[in-house]
Backbone bond lengths (Angstrom), bond angles and torsions (degrees), N, CA, C in turn:
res aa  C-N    CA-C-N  psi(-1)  N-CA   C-N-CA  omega(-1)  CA-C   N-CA-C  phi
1 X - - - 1.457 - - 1.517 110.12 -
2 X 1.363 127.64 135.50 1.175 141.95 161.19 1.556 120.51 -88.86
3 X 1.559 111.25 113.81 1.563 132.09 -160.29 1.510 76.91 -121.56
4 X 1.918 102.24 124.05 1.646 116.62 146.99 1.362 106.54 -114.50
5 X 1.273 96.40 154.47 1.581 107.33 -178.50 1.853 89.31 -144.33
6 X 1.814 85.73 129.90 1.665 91.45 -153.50 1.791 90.60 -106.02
7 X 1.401 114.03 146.53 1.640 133.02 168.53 1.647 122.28 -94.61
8 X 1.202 108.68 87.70 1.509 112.00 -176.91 1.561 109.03 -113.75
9 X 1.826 87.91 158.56 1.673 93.80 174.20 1.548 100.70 -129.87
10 X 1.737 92.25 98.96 1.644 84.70 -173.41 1.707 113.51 -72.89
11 X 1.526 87.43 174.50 1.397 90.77 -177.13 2.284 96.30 -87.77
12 X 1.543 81.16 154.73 1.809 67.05 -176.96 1.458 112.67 -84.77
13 X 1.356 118.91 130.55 1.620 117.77 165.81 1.408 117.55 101.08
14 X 1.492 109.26 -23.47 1.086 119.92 -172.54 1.632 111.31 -102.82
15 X 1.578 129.62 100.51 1.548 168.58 167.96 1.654 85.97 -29.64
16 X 1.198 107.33 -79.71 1.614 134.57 -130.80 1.483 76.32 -69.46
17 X 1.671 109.33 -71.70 1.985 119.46 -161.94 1.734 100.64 -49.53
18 X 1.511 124.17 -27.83 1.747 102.68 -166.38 2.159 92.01 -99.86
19 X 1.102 105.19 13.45 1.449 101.78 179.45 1.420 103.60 -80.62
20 X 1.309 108.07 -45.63 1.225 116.40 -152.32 1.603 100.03 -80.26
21 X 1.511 118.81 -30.79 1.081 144.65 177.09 1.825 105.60 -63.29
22 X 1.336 107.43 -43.35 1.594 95.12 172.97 1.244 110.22 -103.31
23 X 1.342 113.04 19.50 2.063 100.53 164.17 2.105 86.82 -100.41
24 X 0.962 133.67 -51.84 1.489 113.15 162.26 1.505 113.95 -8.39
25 X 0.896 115.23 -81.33 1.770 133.96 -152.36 1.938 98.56 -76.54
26 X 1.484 93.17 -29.69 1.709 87.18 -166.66 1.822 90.17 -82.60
27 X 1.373 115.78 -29.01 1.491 104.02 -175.99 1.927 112.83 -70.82
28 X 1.170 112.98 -20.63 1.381 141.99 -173.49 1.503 96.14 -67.05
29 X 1.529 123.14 -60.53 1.400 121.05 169.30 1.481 132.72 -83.18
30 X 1.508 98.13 -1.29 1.630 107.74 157.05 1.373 112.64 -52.38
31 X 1.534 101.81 -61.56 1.634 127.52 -163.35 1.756 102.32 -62.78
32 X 0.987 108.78 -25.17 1.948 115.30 163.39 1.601 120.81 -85.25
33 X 1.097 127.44 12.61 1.499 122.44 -160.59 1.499 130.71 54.02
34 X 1.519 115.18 16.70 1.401 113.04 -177.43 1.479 102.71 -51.01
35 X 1.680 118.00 153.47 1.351 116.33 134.40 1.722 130.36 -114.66
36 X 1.269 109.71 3.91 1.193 109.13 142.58 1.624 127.37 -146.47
37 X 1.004 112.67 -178.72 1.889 104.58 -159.80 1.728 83.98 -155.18
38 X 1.305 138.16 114.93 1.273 135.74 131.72 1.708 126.80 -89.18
39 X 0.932 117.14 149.57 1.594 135.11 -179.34 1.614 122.89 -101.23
40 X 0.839 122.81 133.84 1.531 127.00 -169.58 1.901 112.83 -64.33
41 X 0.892 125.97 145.45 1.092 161.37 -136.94 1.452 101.22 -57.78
42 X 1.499 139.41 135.65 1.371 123.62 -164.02 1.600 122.41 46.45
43 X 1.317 120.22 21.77 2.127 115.37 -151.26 1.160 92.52 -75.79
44 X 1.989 136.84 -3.99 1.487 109.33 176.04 1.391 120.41 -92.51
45 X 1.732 108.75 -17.78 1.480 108.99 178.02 1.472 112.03 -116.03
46 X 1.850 122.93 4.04 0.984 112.92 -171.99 1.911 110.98 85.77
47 X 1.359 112.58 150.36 1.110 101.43 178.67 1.376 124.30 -86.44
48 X 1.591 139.72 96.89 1.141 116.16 -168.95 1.417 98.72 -132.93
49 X 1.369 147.20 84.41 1.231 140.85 168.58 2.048 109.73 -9.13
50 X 1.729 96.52 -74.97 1.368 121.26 -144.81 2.107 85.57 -48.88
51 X 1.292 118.37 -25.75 1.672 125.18 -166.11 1.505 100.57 -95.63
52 X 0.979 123.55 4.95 1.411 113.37 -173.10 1.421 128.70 -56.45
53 X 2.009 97.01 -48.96 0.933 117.33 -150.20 1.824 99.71 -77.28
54 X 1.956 109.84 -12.06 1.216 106.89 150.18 1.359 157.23 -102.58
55 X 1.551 77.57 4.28 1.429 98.93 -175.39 1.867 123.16 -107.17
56 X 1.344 93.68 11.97 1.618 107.74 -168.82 1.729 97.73 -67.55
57 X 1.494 120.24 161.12 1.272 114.83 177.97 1.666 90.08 -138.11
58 X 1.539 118.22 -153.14 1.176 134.80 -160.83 1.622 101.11 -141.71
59 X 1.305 125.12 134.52 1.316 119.90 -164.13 1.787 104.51 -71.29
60 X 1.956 95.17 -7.90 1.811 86.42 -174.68 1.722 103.80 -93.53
61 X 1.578 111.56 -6.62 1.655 96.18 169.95 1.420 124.33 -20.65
62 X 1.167 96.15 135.87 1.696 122.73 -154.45 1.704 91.42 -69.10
63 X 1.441 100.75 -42.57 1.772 114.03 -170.29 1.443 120.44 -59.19
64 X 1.562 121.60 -5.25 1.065 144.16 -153.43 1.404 99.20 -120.64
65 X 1.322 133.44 -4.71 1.404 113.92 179.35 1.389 99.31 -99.90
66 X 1.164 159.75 28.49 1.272 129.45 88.03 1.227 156.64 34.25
67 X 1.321 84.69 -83.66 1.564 100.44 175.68 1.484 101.55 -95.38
68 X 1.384 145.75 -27.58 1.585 124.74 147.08 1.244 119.06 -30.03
69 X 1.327 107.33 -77.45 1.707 121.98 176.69 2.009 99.13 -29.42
70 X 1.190 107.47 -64.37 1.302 97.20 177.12 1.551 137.83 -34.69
71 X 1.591 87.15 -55.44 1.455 112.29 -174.15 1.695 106.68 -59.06
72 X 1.179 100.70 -34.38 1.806 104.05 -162.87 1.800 108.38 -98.07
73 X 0.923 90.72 6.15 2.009 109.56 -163.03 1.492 87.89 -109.60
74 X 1.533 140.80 -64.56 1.276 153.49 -143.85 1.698 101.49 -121.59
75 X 1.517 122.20 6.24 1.674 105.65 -172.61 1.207 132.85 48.73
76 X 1.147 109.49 15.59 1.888 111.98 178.51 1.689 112.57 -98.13
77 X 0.878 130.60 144.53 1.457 147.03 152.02 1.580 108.39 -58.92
78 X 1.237 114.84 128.62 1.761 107.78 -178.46 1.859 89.42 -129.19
79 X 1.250 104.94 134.21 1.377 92.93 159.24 2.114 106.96 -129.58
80 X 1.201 109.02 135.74 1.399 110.34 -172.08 1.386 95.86 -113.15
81 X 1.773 110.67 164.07 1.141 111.95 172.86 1.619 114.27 -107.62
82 X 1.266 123.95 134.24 1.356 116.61 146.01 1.772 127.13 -156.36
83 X 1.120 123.11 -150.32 1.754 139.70 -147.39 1.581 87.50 -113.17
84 X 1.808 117.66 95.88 1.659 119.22 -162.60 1.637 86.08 -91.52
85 X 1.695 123.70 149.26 1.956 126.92 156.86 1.786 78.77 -93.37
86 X 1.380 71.46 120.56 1.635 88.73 145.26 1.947 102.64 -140.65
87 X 1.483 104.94 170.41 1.339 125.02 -162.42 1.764 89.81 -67.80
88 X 0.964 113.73 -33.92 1.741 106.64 -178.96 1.654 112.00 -77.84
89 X 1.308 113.40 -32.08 1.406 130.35 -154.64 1.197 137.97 164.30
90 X 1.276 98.47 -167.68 2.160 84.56 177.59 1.533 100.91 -132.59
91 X 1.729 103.95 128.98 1.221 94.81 -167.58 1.847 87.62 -129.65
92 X 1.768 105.04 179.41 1.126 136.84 -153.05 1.420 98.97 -96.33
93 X 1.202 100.70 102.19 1.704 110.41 -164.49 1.312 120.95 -114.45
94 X 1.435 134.78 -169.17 1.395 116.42 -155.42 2.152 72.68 175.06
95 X 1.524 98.65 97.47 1.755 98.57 178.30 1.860 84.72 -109.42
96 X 1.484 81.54 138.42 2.222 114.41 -178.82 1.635 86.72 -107.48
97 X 1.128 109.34 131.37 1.643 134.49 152.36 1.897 98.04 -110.42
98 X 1.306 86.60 117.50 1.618 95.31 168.18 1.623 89.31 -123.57
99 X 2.095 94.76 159.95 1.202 101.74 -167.37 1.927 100.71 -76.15
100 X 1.585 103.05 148.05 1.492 103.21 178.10 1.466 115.46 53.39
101 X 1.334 125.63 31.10 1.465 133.12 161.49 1.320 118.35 -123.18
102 X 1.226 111.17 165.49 1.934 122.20 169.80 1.205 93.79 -82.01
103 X 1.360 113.33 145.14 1.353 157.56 148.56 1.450 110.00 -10.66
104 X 1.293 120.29 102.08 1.849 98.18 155.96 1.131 131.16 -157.65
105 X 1.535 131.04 169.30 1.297 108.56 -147.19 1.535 101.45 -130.55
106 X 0.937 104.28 142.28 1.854 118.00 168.85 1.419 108.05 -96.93
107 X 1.230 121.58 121.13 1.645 129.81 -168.58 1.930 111.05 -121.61
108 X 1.135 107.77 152.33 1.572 100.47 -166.42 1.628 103.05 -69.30
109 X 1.015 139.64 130.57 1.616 140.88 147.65 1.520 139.06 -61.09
110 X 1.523 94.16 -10.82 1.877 107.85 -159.75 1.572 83.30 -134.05
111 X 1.391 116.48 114.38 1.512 100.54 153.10 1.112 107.81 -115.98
112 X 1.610 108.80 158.92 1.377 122.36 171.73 1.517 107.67 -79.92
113 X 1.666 127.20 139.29 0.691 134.41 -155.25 1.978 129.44 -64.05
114 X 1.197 93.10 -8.90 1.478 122.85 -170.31 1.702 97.84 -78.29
115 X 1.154 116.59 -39.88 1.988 134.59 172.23 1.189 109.39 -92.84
116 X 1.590 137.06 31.57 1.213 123.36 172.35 1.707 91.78 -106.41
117 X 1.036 139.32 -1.39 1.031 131.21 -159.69 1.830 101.73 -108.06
118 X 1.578 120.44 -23.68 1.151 126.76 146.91 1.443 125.97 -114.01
119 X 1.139 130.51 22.40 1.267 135.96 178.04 1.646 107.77 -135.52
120 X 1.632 104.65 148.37 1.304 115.94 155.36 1.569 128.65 -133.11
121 X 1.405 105.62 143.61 1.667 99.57 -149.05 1.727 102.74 -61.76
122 X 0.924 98.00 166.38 2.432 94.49 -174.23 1.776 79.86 -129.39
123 X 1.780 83.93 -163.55 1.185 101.72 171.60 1.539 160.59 -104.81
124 X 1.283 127.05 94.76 1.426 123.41 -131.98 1.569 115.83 -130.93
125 X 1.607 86.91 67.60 1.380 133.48 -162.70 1.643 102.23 -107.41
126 X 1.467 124.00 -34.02 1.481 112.79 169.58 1.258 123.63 -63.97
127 X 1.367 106.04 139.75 1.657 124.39 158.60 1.235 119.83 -98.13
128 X 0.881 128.78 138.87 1.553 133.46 149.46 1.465 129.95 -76.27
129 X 1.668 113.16 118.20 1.246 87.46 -178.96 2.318 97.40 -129.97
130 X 0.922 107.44 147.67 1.254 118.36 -149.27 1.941 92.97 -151.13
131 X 1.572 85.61 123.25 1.702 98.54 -167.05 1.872 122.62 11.28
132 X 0.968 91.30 64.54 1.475 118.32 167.05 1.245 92.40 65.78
133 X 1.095 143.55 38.86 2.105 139.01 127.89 1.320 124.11 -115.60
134 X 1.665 88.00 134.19 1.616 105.76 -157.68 1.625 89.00 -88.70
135 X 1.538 116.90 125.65 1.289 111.39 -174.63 1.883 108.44 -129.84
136 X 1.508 112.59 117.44 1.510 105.23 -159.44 1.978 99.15 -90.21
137 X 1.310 76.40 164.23 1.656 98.45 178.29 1.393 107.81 -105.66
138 X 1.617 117.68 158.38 1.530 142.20 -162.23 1.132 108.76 -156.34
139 X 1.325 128.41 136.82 1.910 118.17 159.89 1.608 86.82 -138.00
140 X 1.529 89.31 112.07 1.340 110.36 147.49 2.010 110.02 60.79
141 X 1.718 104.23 -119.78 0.931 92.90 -163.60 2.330 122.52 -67.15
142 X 1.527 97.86 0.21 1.574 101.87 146.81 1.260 140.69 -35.02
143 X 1.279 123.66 -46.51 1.338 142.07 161.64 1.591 114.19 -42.49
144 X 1.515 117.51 -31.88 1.475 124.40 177.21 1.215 120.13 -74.30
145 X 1.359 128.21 -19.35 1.504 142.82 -152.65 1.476 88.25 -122.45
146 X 1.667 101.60 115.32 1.547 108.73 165.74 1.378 126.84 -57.97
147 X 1.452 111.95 -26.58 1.178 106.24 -168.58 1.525 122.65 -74.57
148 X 1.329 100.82 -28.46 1.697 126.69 -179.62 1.995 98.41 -46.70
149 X 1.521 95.98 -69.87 1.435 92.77 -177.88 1.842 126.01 -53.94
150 X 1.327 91.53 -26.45 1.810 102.27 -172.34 1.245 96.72 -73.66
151 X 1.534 134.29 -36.60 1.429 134.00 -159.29 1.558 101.99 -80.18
152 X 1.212 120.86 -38.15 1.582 138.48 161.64 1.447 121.85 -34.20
153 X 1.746 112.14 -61.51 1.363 121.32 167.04 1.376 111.00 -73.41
154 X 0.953 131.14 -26.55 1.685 144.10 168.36 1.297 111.32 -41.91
155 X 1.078 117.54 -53.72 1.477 148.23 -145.24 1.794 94.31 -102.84
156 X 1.125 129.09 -14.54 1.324 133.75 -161.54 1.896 131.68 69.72
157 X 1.462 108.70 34.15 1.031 93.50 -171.00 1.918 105.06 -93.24
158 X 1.037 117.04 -169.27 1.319 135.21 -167.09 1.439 123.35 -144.66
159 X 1.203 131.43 -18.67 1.015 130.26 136.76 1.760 125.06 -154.96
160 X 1.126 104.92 130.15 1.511 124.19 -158.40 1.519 97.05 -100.03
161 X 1.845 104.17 107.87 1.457 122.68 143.56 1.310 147.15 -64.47
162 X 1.443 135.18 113.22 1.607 131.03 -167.71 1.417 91.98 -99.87
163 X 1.410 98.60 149.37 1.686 110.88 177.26 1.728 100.45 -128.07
164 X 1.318 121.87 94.53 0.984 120.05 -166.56 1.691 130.79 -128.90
165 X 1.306 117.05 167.32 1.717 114.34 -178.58 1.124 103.36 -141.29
166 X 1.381 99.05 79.35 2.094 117.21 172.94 1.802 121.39 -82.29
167 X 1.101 107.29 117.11 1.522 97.08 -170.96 1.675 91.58 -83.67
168 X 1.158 103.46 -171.47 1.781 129.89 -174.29 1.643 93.56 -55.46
169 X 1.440 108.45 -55.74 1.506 115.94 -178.65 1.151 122.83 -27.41
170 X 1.680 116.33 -57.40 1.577 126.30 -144.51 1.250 97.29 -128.54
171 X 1.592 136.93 11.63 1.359 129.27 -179.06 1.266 114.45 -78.66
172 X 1.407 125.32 -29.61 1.336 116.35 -173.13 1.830 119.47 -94.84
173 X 1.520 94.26 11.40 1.125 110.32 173.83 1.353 113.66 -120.14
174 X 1.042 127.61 -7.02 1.348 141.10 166.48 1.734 104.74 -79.81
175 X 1.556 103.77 -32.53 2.192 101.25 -163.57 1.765 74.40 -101.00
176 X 1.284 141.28 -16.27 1.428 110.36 158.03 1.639 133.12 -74.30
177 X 1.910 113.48 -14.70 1.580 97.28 -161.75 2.112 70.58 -97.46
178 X 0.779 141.55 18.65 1.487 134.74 -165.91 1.533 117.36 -102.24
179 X 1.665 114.29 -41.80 0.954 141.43 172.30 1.833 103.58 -84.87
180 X 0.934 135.04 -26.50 1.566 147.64 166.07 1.973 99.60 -60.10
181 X 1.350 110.79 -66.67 1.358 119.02 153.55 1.241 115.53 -18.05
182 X 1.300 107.23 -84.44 1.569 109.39 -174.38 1.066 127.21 -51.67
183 X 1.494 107.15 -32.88 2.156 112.92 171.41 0.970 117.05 -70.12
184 X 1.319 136.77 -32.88 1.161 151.28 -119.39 1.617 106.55 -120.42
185 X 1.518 97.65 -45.62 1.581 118.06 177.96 1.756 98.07 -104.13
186 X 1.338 124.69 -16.86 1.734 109.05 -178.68 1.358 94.59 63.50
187 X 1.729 120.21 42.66 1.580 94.61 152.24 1.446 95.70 -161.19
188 X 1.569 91.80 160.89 2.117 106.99 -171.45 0.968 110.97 -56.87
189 X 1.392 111.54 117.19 1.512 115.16 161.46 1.391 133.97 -106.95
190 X 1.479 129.73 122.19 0.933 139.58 -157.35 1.633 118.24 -105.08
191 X 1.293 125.25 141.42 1.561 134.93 176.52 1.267 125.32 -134.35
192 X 1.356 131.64 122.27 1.108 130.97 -172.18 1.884 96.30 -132.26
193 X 1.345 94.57 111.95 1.372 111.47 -178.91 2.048 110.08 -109.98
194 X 1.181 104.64 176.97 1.497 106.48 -165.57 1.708 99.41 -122.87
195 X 1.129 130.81 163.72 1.571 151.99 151.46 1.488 135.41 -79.14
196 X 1.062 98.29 133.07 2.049 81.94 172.72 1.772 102.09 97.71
197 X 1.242 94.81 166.12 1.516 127.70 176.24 2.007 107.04 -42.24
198 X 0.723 117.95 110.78 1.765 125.99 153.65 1.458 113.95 -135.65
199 X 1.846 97.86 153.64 1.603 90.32 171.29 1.541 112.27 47.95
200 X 1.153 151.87 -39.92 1.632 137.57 177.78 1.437 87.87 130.07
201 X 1.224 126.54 22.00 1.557 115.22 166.40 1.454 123.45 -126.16
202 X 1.136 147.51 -135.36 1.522 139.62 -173.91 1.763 83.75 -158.79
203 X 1.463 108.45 115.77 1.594 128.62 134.00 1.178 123.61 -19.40
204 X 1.645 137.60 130.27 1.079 149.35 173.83 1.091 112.45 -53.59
205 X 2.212 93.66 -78.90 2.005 97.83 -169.76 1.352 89.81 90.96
206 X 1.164 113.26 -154.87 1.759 112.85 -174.95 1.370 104.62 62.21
207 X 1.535 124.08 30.53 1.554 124.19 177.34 1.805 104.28 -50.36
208 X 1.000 116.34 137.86 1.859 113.96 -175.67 1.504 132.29 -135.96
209 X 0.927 150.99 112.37 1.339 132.04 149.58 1.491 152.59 -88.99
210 X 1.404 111.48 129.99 1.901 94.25 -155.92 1.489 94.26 -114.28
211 X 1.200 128.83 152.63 1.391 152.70 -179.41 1.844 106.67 -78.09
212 X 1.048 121.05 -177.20 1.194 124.05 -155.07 1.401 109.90 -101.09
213 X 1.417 129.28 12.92 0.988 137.45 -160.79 1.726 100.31 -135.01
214 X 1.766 119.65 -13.64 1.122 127.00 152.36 1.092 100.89 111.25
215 X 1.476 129.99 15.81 1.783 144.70 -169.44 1.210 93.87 -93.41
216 X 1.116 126.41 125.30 1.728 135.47 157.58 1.659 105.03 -62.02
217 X 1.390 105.14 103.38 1.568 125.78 175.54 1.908 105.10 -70.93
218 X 1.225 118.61 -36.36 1.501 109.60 171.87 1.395 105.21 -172.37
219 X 0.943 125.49 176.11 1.934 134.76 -169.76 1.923 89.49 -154.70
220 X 1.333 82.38 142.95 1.833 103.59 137.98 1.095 125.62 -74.59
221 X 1.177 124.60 -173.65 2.037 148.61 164.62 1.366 95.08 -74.65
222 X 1.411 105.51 -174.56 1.396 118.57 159.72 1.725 102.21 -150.53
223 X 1.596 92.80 59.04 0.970 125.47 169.97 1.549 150.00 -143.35
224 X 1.237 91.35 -2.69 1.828 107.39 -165.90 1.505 97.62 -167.42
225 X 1.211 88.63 116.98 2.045 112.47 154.29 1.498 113.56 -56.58
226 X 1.927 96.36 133.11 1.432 93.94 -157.28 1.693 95.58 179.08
227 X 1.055 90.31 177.41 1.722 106.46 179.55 1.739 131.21 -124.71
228 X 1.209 131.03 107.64 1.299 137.13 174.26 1.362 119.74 -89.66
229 X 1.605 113.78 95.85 1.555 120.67 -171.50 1.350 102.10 -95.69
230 X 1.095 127.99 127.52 1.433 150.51 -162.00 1.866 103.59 -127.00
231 X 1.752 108.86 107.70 1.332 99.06 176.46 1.325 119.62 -106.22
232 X 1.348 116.48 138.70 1.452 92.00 -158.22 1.892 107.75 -97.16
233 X 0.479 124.67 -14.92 1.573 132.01 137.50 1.293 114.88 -6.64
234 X 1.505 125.50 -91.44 1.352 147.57 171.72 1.638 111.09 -67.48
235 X 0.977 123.08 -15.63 1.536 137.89 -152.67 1.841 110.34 24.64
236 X 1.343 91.19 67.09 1.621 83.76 -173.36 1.363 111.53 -150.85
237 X 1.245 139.50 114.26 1.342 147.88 -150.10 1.475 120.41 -103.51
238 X 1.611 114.63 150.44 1.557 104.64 -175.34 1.644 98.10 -125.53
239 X 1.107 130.41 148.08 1.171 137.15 139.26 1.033 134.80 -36.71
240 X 1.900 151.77 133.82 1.104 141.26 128.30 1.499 117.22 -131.11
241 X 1.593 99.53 136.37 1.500 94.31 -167.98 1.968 93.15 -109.07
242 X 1.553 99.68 165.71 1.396 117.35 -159.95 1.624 99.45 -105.02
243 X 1.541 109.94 110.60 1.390 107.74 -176.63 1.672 115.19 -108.32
């Protein structure tokens, strides 16, 4: 199976400009055989807590079938990030278009304490499972909480995806508890981080994948929007950057 995990620098606030921006990149991993492609953490509005509370959408936004149409047209799994209304709140979500399925969303469970003040934790209880591998989901500050990963291997997965928005600060501590993951549990772990300005800080990038033994199999820049296809077959990954 071919897993992309895509590197964007969204624009902030703007829905419509990072849509158009991830049918680019998602047509980019068509043209490679991906069957699934996730996006880093918030990737439709950018990460901005303080905007949330206007920028939240509904996983049935009209603007979003798109990437269904995609998914069910091309066989790929898309998962995007954004700011979910729900009746409790608005939480940190992560909507999957599978081909010929309903809509659904994996939402963060663990927040870091800095997003409790616009966020509320949802539910982030889906797996993915895609020609017989059960593959778990993460956003971001998940990766910190042991239990998240243990419940993952628990649960039977095999390789565990982060969907994340690491500034300069916390990246090299983020590609250490990730790669710890992967040794620890004997399975691929994957990161797809973003570029550019969020929140008032500067994006990592350093999108990565490490093998099961906890070796970083390849990285991005932290410089250029782009794609890291990871096969898990070969366990061996290629680059493409988005010009």
């Amino acid at each position: 199976m071919k897993i992309c995990l895509a590197q964007t620098k969204p624009f902030t606030g703007s829905i419509e400009k990072n849509i158009k921006q991830h049918q680019k990149l998602i047509s980019l991993a068509i043209e490679q055989g991906v069957e699934l492609i996730i996006f880093p953490e918030l990737s439709l509005t950018g990460y901005e807590p303080t905007l949330a509370n206007t920028l939240a959408i509904s996983k049935d936004d009209a603007r979003l079938t798109v990437f269904q149409e995609a998914s069910s047209e091309k066989n790929i799994t898309i998962g995007v990030g954004a700011p979910i209304k729900t009746s409790q709140g608005i939480t940190i979500s992560m909507i999957l278009f599978q081909p010929n399925q309903s809509v659904q969303v994996y939402s963060k469970g663990f927040l870091h304490v800095d997003e409790m003040p616009y966020f509320v934790s949802g539910d982030n209880s889906l797996m993915l499972q895609i020609n017989s591998q059960k593959i778990a989901l993460a956003i971001c500050y998940e990766i910190s909480i042991p239990e998240h990963a243990e419940k993952a291997f628990q649960n039977g997965a095999e390789i565990y995806i982060a969907s994340v928005a690491k500034f300069k600060s916390g990246i090299n501590k983020a590609k250490t508890e990730l790669a710890n993951i992967a040794k620890h549990y004997t399975m691929n772990v994957l990161m797809a981080n973003c570029i550019g300005m969020a929140d008032g800080a500067e994006c990592a990038g350093k999108t990565a994948v490490w093998n099961k033994e906890g070796e970083l199999i390849s990285e991005l820049d932290n410089k250029n929007e782009g794609l890291l296809i990871f096969d898990t077959a070969s366990q061996t990954a290629e680059k493409h950057h988005l010009f």
